[in-house]
Every structure is written in structure tokens, then in C-alpha cells.
C-alpha positions in Angstrom: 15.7 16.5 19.3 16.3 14.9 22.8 18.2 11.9 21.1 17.5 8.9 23.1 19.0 6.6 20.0 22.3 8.2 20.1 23.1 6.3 23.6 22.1 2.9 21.9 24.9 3.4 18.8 27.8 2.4 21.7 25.8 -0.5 23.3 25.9 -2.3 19.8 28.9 -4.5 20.7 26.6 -6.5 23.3 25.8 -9.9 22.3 22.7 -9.7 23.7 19.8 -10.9 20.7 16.9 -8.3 21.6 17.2 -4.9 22.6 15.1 -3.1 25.3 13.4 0.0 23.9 11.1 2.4 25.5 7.7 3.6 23.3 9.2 6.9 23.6 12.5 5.4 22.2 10.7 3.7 19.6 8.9 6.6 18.5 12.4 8.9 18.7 13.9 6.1 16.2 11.3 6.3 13.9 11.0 9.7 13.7 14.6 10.2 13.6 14.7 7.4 10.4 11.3 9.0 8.7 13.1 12.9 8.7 16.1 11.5 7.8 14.6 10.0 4.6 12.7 13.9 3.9 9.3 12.5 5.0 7.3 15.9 5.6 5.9 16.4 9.4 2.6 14.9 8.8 3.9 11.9 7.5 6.6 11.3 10.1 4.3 12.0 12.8 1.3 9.8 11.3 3.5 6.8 10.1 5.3 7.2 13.6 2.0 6.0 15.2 1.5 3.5 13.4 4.9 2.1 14.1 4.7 2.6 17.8 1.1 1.5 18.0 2.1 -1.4 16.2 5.4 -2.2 18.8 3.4 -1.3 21.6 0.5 -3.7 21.2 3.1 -6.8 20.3 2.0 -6.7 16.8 5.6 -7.1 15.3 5.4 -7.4 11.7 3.4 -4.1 12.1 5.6 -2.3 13.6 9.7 -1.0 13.5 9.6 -3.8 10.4 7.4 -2.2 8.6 10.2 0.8 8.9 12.3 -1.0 6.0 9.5 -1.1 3.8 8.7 2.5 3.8 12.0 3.6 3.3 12.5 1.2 0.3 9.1 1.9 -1.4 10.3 5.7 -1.1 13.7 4.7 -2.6 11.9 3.3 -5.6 10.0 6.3 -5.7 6.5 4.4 -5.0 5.3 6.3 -2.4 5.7 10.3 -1.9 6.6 11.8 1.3 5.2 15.1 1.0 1.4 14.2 -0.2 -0.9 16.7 0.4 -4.5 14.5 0.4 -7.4 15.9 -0.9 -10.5 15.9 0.4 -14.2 14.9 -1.6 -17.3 15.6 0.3 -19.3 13.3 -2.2 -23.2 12.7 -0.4 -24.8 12.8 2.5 -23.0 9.8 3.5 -20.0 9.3 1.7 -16.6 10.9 1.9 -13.4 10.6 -0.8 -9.8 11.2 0.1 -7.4 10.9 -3.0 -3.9 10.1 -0.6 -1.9 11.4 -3.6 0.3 8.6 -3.2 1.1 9.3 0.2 1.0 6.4 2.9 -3.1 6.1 3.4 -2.5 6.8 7.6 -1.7 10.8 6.4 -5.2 10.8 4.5 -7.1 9.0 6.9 -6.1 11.6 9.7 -7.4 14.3 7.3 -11.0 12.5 6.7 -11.3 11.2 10.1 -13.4 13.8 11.6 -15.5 14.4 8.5 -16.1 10.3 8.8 -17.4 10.8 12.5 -19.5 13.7 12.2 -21.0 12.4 8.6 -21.9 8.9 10.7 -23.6 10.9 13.3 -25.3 12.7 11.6 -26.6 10.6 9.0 -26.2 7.4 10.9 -23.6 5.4 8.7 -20.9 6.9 6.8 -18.3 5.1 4.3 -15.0 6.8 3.3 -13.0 5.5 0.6 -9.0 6.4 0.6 -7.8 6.5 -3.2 -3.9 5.9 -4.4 -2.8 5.0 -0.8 0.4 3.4 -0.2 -0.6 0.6 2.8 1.7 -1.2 4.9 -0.1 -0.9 8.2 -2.6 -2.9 10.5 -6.3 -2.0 9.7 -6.8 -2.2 13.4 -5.4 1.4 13.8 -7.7 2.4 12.0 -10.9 0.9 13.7 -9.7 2.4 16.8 -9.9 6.0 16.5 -14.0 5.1 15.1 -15.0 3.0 18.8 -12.9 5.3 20.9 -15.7 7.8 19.2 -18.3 5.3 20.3 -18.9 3.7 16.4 -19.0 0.8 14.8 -16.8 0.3 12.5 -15.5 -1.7 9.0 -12.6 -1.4 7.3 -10.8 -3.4 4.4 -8.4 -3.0 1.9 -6.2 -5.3 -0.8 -2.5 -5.4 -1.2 -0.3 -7.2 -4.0 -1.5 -10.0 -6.0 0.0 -12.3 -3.4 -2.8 -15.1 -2.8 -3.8 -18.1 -5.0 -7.9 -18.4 -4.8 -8.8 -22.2 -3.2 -8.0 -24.5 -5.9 -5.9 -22.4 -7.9 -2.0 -22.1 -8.1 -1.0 -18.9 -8.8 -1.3 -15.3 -6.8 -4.4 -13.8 -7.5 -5.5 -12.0 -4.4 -3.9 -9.7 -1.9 -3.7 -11.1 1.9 -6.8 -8.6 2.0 -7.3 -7.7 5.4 -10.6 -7.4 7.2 -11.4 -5.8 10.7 -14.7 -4.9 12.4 -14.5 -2.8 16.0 -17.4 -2.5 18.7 -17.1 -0.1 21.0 -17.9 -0.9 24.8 -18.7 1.4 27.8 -15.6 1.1 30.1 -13.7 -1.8 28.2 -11.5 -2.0 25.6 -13.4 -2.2 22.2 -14.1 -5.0 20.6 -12.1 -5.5 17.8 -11.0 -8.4 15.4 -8.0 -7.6 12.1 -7.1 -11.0 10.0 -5.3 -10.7 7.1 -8.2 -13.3 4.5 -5.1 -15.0 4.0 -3.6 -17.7 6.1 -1.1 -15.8 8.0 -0.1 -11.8 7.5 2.4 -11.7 4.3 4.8 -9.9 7.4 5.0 -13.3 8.7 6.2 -15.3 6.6 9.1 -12.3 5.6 9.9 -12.1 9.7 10.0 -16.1 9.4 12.8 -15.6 6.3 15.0 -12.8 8.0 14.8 -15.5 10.9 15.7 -18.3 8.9 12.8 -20.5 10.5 10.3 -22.8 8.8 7.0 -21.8 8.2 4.0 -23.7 9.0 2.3 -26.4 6.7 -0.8 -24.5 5.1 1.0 -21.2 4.8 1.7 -20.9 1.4 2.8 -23.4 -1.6 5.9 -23.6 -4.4 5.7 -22.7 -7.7 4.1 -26.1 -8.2 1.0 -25.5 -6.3 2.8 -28.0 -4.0 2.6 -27.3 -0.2 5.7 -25.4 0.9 7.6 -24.3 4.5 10.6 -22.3 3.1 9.2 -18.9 3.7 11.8 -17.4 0.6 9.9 -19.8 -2.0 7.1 -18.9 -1.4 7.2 -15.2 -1.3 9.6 -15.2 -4.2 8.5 -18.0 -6.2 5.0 -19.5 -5.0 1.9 -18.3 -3.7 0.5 -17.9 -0.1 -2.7 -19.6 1.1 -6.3 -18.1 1.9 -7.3 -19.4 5.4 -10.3 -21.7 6.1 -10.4 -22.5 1.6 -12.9 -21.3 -0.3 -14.4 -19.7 2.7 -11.4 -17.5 3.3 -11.1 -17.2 -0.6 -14.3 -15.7 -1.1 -13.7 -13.2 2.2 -10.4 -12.0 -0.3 -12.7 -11.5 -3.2 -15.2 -9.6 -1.5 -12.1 -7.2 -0.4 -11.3 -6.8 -3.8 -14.1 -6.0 -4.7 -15.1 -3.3 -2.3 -11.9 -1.8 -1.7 -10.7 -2.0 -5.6 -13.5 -1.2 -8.6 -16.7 -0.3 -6.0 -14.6 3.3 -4.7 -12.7 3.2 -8.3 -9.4 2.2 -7.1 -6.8 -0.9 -8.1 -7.6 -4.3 -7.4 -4.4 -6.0 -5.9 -3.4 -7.5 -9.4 -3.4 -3.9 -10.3 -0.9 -2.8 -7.6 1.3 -5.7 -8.1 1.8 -4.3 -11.9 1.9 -0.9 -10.8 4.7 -2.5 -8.9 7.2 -3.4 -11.6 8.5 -5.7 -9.4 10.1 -2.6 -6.8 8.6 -5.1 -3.9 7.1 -2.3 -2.7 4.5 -1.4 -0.1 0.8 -2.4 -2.1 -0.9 0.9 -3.6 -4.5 1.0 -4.3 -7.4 2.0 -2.2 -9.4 1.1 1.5 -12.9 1.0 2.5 -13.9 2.3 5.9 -17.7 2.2 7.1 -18.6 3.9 10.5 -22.4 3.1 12.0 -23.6 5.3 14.9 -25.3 3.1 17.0 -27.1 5.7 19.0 -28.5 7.6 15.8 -29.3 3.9 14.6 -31.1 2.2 17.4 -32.2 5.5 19.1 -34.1 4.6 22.9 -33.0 1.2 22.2 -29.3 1.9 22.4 -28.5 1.4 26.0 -30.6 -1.7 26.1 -28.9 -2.8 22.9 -25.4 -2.6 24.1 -26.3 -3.8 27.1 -26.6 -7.0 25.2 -23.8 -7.1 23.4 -22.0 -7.4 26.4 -23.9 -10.4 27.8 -22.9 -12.0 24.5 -18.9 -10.6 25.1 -19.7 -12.3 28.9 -20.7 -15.7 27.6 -17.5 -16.1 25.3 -15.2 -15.1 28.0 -17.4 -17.4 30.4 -16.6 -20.3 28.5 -13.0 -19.2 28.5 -13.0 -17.9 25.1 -10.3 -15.2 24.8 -11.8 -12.0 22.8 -10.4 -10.6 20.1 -7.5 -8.3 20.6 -7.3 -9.0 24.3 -3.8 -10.5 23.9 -2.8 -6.8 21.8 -4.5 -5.2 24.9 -2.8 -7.1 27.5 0.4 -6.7 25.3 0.0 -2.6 25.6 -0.3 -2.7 29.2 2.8 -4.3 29.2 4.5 -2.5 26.9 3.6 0.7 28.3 5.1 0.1 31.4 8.4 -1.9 30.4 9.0 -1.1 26.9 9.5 -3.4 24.1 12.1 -5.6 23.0 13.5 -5.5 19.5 14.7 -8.5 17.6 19.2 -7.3 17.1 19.1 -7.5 13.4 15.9 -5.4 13.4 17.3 -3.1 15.2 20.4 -2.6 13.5 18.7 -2.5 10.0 17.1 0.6 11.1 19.7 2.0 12.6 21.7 1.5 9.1 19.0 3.4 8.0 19.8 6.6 9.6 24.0 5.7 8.6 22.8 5.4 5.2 22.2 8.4 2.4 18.7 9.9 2.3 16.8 8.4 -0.3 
């Protein structure tokens, strides 16, 4: 390929902290690191996205970061880089896609467009993706739905990583949630929070950094509150945001995403684990409402009002969510991104280092 890493190998004795890279250098690296490592094309080319979407909209724990994980959960042979998904046209509105423990973005691109055309013609569709290997932001995955003018769900759990409100020990995955809206000539509306606290990526980018993390974060083996990011992911338990509110959001995930489409519950990843510290396997839930075939006449009017709710947050100077990931793209798009130095160099060891 056009190599636009090679060039960066002789720049490495700079003492700068960050380095400048381009989305298209971005993408190069992590194709260049997913090939290395015998990934087949569709999984280079969908995990690629994902990492670049992830850089590109500032969402750095989503994105070259996540590259480590994905060649270690290979390494421990968690995840397999040749998958072929398969496909389960189960009713009228409902699709299966068994991943084949591949990483879930490879069978989400194969039951996209079945998801869209089900939802329009039925007017709400669900998909559930079985024995997925997750690492990514559920955010990529809303997008594709409004750019096709839907509404959409989508959850999923992770690792047993989360102590329920009052309890002490990890119970629940950080269980991500994210709803999208699409809007005529504006950037959907879209929300993605992790049910936990923070994302579990944030406390690990607060370790490599050696930085504190916030009070309410996570807590020590004790069930005492805790700021050294390496006790508690090695030793303590993270924190469900808002308490029992947040708590019962992470059950809820569990439930949907683990025993309601037959797949693991994020106790059941963490022991399908074996203590690899892996990327969480187990399953996601993605729901996509046509609002056209749903309200019918009504739509225009109906949307119409949305916005006039969208107009009266932003009139009280509310900032919607995602605006900051939008305002990040435009940025990013035009002047690249900048990569922490240690990052950077950890994935270039990558592509130094054997093939897993």
C-alpha cells in the first residue's frame, strides 16, 4: 500500500508528546496493524472504521486504543479474524446474526440492510448479534440507522465490571445505552453512555497516564471509594452513574442484550474470559422504528416537532448530545488528529512485533 506510516518510523526521536495524524493516516496504521495480525479483509476494513470514526469524532478511548485490545484478545485466541457471520431471517420483524466470534462490527455490516428494509417494511425491526467480540462505541452503530432516516436503539453488556448500587463487588458490565433521531438537514440526534459512571476506557487511558481518577468512579476492594485507576480495574469495582437509577439502566441491558436474544450476560463473558482481559463476548440488541411507516401523514408534522423540542434545549443553551463529537469531526476532518506518543508507539510496536 501507499505507506503513509513508514515516514513517521524516523520522526520517533522528536520529543514532542502527541503526534499529528491525518484520518487517512489513521486508517493506513490501522489497517497496516489489523493485516499484519492476519485479520481477513472484512474485518480490517470494518474494525478500521470504527477506529477512525472513533479518532475522528474525539472519542479517544474508542479509537487507535482500542487497537491494543483487539490485537491482545486475538493473541489469546478470544476473538477470530476470519468469522464468516451467519445470517437468521427469524419473523416478520426480527433478524439473528451468529458473529461466530468475530468482532460484532463484521456482523452488523452483514445484517444492516436486512435491519433497514425489515423496519420499513414492517415498521420496527430488532436484530440481535450473537457471540460478538465488542470493544467499540454503540454510537457507530446508531448512525448508519438515522443516516437511513430511523430511529434507533441499541445496547449491549461487557465484563462483569460494575458493582449494582449498594453492593461491592462487579456484577454488571458498563452496559452501554444509545438512542439516535434522525433530523432533516442536521446531524442526528444521538446520545451513547456507558450505565456506568464513566466508560471502563477511561479509567485504563487515566492508568497508562498515570493520573487520578475522579471521586465516584469506581471503589477498592473494600467497597471503599477509590482514585487509583489500577485498583480499581484490577482489584475493585467501578460505579453505576446516578445509583440505583443507573443500576437498574445496567440491569435492563443485561437483560435485553444477554438471556432475552439467548446470549451471555456480562458475568458470563467475564468467565468465558479466564482472566485473558480480553475484549467482552456476548451479544447486542439493536431496534430500528420507521417513523414514516409509524406515524404515516403525521410524519412531517411530527418531526417537525421534535425539532421545536431540539430548539428549546439549545435555546436555553443546552448543548445536544453528540454536538461536541460533531464539532470534533469537523475538526478532525480538516486538521487531523493528534495521538497521545505512547499510544502511538504501542501501535507501532505492534506492526515490529510477530503476528499473533
Amino acid at each position: 500500500m501507499n505507506d503513509p506510516i513508514a515516514p513517521r518510523q524516523h520522526r520517533q526521536a522528536r520529543s514532542a508528546a502527541t503526534e499529528r495524524l491525518s484520518l487517512r493516516e489513521v486508517r493506513a496504521l490501522a489497517t497496516a496493524v489489523l493485516r499484519h495480525h492476519g485479520f481477513s479483509d472484512p474485518h480490517v476494513e470494518a474494525v478500521a472504521d470504527t477506529l477512525v470514526a472513533g479518532e475522528r469524532d474525539g472519542c479517544a478511548s474508542h479509537g487507535l486504543y482500542r487497537l491494543l485490545g483487539c490485537i491482545a484478545t486475538l493473541k489469546a485466541g478470544k476473538v477470530s479474524p476470519d468469522a464468516l457471520p451467519k445470517l437468521h431471517d427469524t419473523a416478520p420483524g426480527l433478524l439473528r446474526v451468529d458473529a461466530m466470534r468475530g468482532f460484532s462490527q463484521v456482523a452488523y455490516k452483514t445484517a444492516l440492510p436486512y435491519l433497514i428494509g425489515k423496519a420499513r417494511s414492517q415498521g420496527i425491526a430488532a436484530l440481535g448479534i450473537n457471540r460478538c467480540v465488542h470493544f467499540s462505541a454503540l454510537w457507530a452503530d446508531i448512525e448508519p440507522l438515522t443516516d437511513a432516516g430511523l430511529v434507533a436503539l441499541a445496547c449491549t453488556p461487557s465484563h462483569a465490571w460494575v458493582t449494582p448500587a449498594g453492593g461491592s463487588k462487579p456484577l454488571f458490565g458498563t452496559n452501554p445505552l444509545a438512542f439516535g433521531w434522525p433530523r432533516a438537514g442536521q446531524p442526528a440526534f444521538i446520545f451513547d453512555f456507558a450505565t456506568s459512571a464513566v466508560a471502563r476506557g477511561e479509567i485504563e487511558l487515566h492508568r497508562r497516564a498515570g493520573k487520578p481518577i475522579p471521586e465516584g468512579w469506581g471503589i477498592d476492594a473494600a467497597g471503599k471509594s477509590c482514585t487509583d485507576a489500577a485498583t480499581v480495574l484490577d482489584h475493585g469495582a467501578m460505579l453505576s452513574f446516578g445509583g440505583h437509577k443507573g443500576a437498574a439502566l445496567a440491569a435492563m441491558v443485561e437483560l435485553l442484550a444477554g438471556p432475552l436474544i439467548a446470549d451471555m450476560t456480562s458475568m458470563d463473558s467475564l468467565a468465558y474470559d479466564a482472566g485473558t482481559k480480553s475484549s467482552p463476548m456476548g451479544g447486542e440488541l439493536i431496534i430500528a422504528i420507521d417513523p414514516a411507516r409509524f406515524l404515516g401523514a403525521q410524519c412531517e408534522a411530527e418531526r417537525a416537532r421534535a425539532e421545536s423540542l431540539f430548539e428549546a434545549m439549545l435555546g436555553q443553551g443546552a448543548r445536544l448530545p453528540s454536538q461536541r463529537r460533531y464539532q470534533a469531526r469537523e475538526a478532525s476532518l480538516r486538521h487531523g488528529v493528534l495521538i497521545p506518543r505512547a499510544l502511538y508507539d504501542d501501535v507501532m510496536a505492534l506492526l515490529a512485533g510477530s503476528a499473533a
